[in-house]
Structures are given as structure tokens and as C-alpha cells.
C-alpha positions, -999 to +999 in steps of 0.1 A: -628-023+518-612-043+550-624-039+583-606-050+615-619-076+638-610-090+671-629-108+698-638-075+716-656-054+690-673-054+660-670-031+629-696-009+635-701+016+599-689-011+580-708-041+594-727-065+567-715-046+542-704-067+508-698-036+484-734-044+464-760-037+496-760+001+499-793+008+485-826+014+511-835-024+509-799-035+522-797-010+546-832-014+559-824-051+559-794-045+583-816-026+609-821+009+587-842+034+598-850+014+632-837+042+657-853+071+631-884+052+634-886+052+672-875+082+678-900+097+657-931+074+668-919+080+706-910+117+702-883+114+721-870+143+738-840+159+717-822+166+752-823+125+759-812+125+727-777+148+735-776+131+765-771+098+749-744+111+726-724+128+758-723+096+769-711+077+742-680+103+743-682+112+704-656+135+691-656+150+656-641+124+633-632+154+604-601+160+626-607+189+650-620+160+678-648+188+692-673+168+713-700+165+695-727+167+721-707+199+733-713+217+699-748+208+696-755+225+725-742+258+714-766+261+689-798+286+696-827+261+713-862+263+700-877+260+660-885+297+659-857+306+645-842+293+606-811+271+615-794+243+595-771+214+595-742+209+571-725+181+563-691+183+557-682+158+528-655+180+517-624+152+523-598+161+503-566+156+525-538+132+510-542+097+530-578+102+542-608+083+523-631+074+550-655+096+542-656+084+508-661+049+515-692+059+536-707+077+509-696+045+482-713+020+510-732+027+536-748+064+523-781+050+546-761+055+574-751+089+571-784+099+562-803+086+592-775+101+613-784+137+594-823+131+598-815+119+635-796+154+640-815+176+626-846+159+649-827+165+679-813+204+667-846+213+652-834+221+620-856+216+590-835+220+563-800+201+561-772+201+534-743+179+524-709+192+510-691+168+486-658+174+474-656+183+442-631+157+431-654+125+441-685+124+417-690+087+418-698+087+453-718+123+450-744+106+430-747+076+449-754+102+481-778+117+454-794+086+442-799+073+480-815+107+490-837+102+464-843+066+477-850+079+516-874+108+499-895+080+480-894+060+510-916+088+531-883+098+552-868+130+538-886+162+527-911+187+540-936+163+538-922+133+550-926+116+584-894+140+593-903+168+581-866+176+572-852+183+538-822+171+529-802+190+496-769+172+485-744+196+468-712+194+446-684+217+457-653+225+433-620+204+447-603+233+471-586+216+500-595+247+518-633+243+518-628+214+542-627+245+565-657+252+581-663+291+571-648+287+539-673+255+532-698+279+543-692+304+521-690+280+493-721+271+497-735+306+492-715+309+455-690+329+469-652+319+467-643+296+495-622+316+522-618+306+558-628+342+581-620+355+612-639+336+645-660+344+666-686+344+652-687+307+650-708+289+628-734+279+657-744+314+662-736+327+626-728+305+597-747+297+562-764+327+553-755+342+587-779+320+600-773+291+637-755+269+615-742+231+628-714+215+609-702+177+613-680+156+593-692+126+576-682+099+594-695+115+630-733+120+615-734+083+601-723+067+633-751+090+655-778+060+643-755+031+657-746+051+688-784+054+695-787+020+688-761+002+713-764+029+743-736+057+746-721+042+774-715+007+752-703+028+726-681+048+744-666+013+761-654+004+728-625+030+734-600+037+757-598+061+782-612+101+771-608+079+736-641+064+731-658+045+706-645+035+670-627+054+639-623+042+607-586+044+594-572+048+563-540+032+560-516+035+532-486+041+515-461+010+520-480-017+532-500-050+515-536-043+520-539-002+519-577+005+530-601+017+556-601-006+591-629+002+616-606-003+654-614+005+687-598+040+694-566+033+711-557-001+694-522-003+692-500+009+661-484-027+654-517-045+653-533-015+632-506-026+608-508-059+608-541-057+597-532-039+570-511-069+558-477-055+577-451-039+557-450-043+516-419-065+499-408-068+539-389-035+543-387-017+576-408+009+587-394+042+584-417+064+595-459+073+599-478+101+591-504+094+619-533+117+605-536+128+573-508+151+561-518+175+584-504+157+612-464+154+622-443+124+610-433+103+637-402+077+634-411+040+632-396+034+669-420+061+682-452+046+661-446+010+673-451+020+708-477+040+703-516+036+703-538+048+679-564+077+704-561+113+710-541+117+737-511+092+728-509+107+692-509+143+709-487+130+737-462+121+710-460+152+692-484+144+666-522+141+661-548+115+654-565+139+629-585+128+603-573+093+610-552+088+578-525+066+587-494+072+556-469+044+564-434+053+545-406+019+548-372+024+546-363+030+506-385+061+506-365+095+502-378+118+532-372+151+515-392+136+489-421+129+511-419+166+528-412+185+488-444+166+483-465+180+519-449+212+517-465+217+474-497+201+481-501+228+510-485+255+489-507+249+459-538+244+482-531+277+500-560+305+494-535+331+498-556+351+522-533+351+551-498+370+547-480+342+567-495+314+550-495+327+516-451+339+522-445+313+544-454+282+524-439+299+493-405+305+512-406+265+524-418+254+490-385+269+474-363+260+502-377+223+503-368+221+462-335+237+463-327+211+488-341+182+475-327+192+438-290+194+461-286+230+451-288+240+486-270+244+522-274+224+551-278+266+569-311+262+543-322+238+570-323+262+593-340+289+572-365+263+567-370+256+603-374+298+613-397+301+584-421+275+601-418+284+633-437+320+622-466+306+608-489+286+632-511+309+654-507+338+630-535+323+602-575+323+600-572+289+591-553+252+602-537+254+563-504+273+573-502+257+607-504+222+599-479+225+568-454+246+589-456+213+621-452+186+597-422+202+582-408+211+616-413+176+630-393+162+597-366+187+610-363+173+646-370+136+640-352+134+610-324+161+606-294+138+602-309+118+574-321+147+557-281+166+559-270+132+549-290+130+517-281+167+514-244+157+515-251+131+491-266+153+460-239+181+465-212+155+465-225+130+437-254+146+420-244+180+422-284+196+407-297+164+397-330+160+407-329+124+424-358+097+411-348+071+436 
């Protein structure tokens, strides 16, 4: 695990962290509990408590960028009535694995930030969601739960008063949704459903229901800690505050870096050790494979926040950065978005369940050479009549990653076309 640093911030998950100091005693060591502790013996007021995260300008760091303070204020005031707060551990999108380096090293962190919540939302019962496919890091959460319980912090008898259950979901990409984690959760088969209602007036068990990714609940403590405003200075304009990034594919040091929001691309990459065996850049996959592929001459003059991603036709997403240099095959890259969406799909939805069938087919024919540069254009209609016409983001993010490999990167892909009906005439290509 690599973490950036400059001369104007400090990692701020991933500070003091060696890889063996995750346990209570490390984290306590670093400052653990501190802000819990306070906030308990103070009984601070839970509105101080939103008000301090408005001010620190925290977005939700699963992808959807909702500010956070904004959603915990939709949920029903007062103890009266039975609400919760789920965790949503469910990170199973190609190129992001943030999350599961905060449950590996620092699962303190995102436990004080869940006790912290819950406090401030008057829940009394809280649950995390792992995905099914990380079990290492599901037991760590475990074993650290267990670690906060013996240490007087979690359960109905603790100081907090707030349970805390940590279950083991079953691997769908789907359940990273927030209905479909939901209904998960209550042993039924993990589809996203129609909203409103939202989860905050109707979610687990068709109770209030709060859901926040990972990385947002474990950096509530530090937030607390430094002041929102401080925190919120560590960004760039509505941009505030840190994200962790997970940067891969062709570059020398793959990993997570904790960076200001808005750091610029080049510097991002340098980081990561700049580009593997010295080829160019090609292209980036900004944020996670649910955001559109930008070209390398876009990415270098881009910075890494909301608004400039969006601003480029893209998104910062979950904040997994996919770098591709020039020897990678581009249909390659888009047969291999457009079948991890199509085998990821829960079918529910007509246009998602068609759609990604019809581009799945298409992308193969054309990548095998088999096909027409008109297929192209099938490809591109097909797309077009998916997003906006699903319960879900699954479709819709599929359908704008393979339309923005359309419209930055048409004449390579007709090129390579030309190519495999000319030389390789149905010969799948392995270069």
C-alpha cells in the first residue's frame, strides 16, 4: 500500500500505517477512539455533529458523490422509531480496491466512523456489507469488531450503546446497489427496485435506512478530528477533502494513493511510478469501469475532482484510475467492460438485460474480425437506448463507456477492424 505525499497534505486513512498495526492497540496508539470518546463524554449535539461534516464538504466516496451531511438529514429525527445504518462494503467494480485496503488496514477507522454515525443518526443497530469475493478482509472487519466489543465500545451494552453486525454477501456486482444490497441483506435475491421510496424513508426491512460507502464512514473520525473547514481545504473548489485512488493497469507501482481531490492527472501518475517498460499513455479509465475512457491528451490536462472529470465527459466515480499504454488492443479492453457488465447484469430490466446482450455480441464479432465497420454503428444505437430507461446505474454505465470508446476512439477501432478482415480474417487476435 503507497500513499501520496507532498508538502501541503498529509495521507489522512492511511497515515502511520506499516501493514502489521491494525489491531485496537495500533489504532488507539495513532489517536483511536479520541473523537468517539469525546463526543460521547461531551454529548455532543448530533446537529453540531452534521454541521461539522457540511462543512468539511464530504461527498460519498462509493461513486454516486451525494453529500453526505445532505443524506443524513433526510432520515426521520428522533430514537422513537427503529432505523439503521448500513455499510456498504460491497466493492466489487474492476479497478477499485480502496475499500478493501481499509478493511485489510485501518478496520478501526471505519468502525469509529460507523459508531460516530450512528451517534449522530440515532440509530442503534448498524450493519456492514462485504463483498462476497473478499474473505480475508471480512474476518479482519470481524476480528476487529470483536476487538471494539471487548474494548467496551460496540454493543447494547457498551458506552455506545450501538450494535454493530458484520455480514458476508455472495459476489453480485449488482448488490453494490443500494436497494439490491438491501434486499440482500434480508435473504432475498439482490435486485435493484423502483425509487422513491429511498432507502432514508424505506430501506432494510422497510425501515429509515442510511447507506454509506466504506471509505466515507472511516474518514467521518478524521474529519471530526481536524475541523470540516481544514478538511474541506484539502480540496479544490466544490472538490473537497481527500480520496484514495486506485491506480492500475500499465504503470510501475499499481496501488491505492491518498491525494488532495483535484491533484492533477500527471502527478497522480507519477506517483504511481509513471508509465510501465516506458510506453505512452493511451488512454484512462478515470473511475472504475463504470466511468468513460478518456484519451491520454485529455487525462494529462486534466485534474483528478468532480467537476473536471464530469466536465470532460467522464466521472470520478469510485476513484479507480485504469491506465492502458499504447500496445493495449482497445476493442480488447471494451469486449472485456462490455462481458463483465453483461455477465454482472440481473436481468431485471428489459433494456439492460437486451441491450448488453446485443453489445456483448456485437463487441465479439468485431473484435474476432467477423464483423462490419456499419456494426459500429449498431453498437453505437444500441447504447444510446439504454441509460435512463433502467432501475439501476448497471445498463447505463456499460452503454457510456462503450459509447465514449466510439467517439474518442472510432478510427483506431475501424483500423484494427480493417486489420482482422484483411489479415486475420476470424482469428481471434492475442496481441
Amino acid at each position: 500500500m503507497t500513499c501520496l505525499h507532498d508538502r501541503h497534505v498529509r495521507p489522512v486513512l492511511f497515515a502511520g500505517l506499516d501493514g502489521d498495526n491494525w489491531h485496537l492497540s495500533g489504532y488507539a496508539a495513532r489517536g483511536g477512539y479520541a473523537v468517539l470518546r469525546d463526543i460521547l463524554h461531551q454529548k455532543r449535539a448530533s446537529a453540531d455533529i452534521v454541521a461539522e461534516i457540511a462543512a468539511s464538504g464530504l461527498r460519498g466516496r462509493g461513486g454516486a458523490a451525494f453529500p453526505t451531511a445532505v443524506k443524513w438529514g433526510l432520515l426521520p429525527a428522533g430514537e422513537s422509531t427503529q432505523k439503521y445504518l448500513v455499510c456498504n462494503a460491497d466493492e466489487g467494480e474492476p479497478g477499485t480496491f480502496k475499500d478493501k485496503d481499509i478493511l485489510r488496514h485501518n478496520p478501526h477507522a471505519l468502525i469509529e466512523g460507523i459508531l460516530i454515525a450512528a451517534y449522530t443518526l440515532g440509530v442503534r443497530t448498524a450493519y456492514v456489507y462485504v463483498h462476497g469475493e473478499i474473505w480475508e478482509q471480512y474476518l479482519r472487519l470481524k476480528l476487529a469488531v470483536q476487538e471494539a466489543r471487548g474494548a467496551g465500545w460496540v454493543g447494547s451494552e457498551s458506552v455506545s450503546l450501538i450494535e454493530i453486525h458484520v455480514l458476508h454477501g455472495f459476489g453480485a456486482y449488482v448488490c453494490g446497489e443500494e436497494t439490491a444490497l438491501l434486499a440482500s441483506m434480508e435473504g432475498k435475491r439482490g435486485l435493484p427496485r423502483f425509487k422513491p421510496p429511498y432507502p432514508v424513508t424505506r430501506g432494510l426491512y422497510s425501515r429509515p435506512t442510511i447507506v454509506n460507502n466504506v471509505e466515507t464512514l472511516a474518514l467521518i473520525p478524521f474529519i471530526l478530528a481536524m475541523g470540516g473547514e481544514a478538511y474541506a481545504s484539502l480540496g479544490r473548489g466544490r472538490s473537497k477533502g481527500t480520496k484514495i485512488f486506485s491506480v492500475s493497469g500499465d504503470v510501475n507501482n499499481p496501488g491505492n494513493y491518498e491525494a488532495p481531490l483535484g491533484v492533477p492527472f500527471p502527478e497522480l501518475l507519477e506517483q504511481a511510478g509513471g508509465m510501465r517498460d516506458g510506453n505512452a499513455l493511451k488512454a484512462v479509465i478515470p473511475g472504475g469501469f463504470s466511468s468513460p475512457i478518456l484519451p491520454a491528451k485529455t487525462m494529462m490536462q486534466l485534474d483528478m475532482d468532480y467537476d473536471a472529470l464530469a466536465g470532460a465527459g467522464s466521472a470520478l466515480g469510485s476513484g479507480g484510475v485504469i491506465v492502458l499504454d499504447e500496445t493495449r488492443c482497445l476493442f480488447r479492453a471494451m469486449q472485456n467492460l462490455v462481458g463483465f457488465f453483461y455477465e454482472e447484469s440481473c436481468g431485471q430490466c428489459t433494456p439492460c438485460r437486451q441491450g448488453l446482450g446485443w453489445m456483448y455480441r456485437i463487441v465479439n464479432r468485431l473484435e474476432a474480425g467477423d464483423g462490419a465497420p456499419e456494426d459500429m454503428d449498431a453498437l453505437a444505437v444500441v447504447a444510446s437506448n439504454i441509460p435512463g430507461m433502467t432501475l439501476c446505474a448497471l445498463g447505463e454505465s456499460a452503454a457510456l463507456a462503450v459509447s465514449a470508446f466510439l467517439v474518442h476512439f472510432r478510427a483506431e477501432l475501424l483500423s484494427y477492424l480493417a486489420l482482422k478482415r484483411t489479415v486475420f480474417p476470424g482469428e481471434v487476435a492475442h496481441a
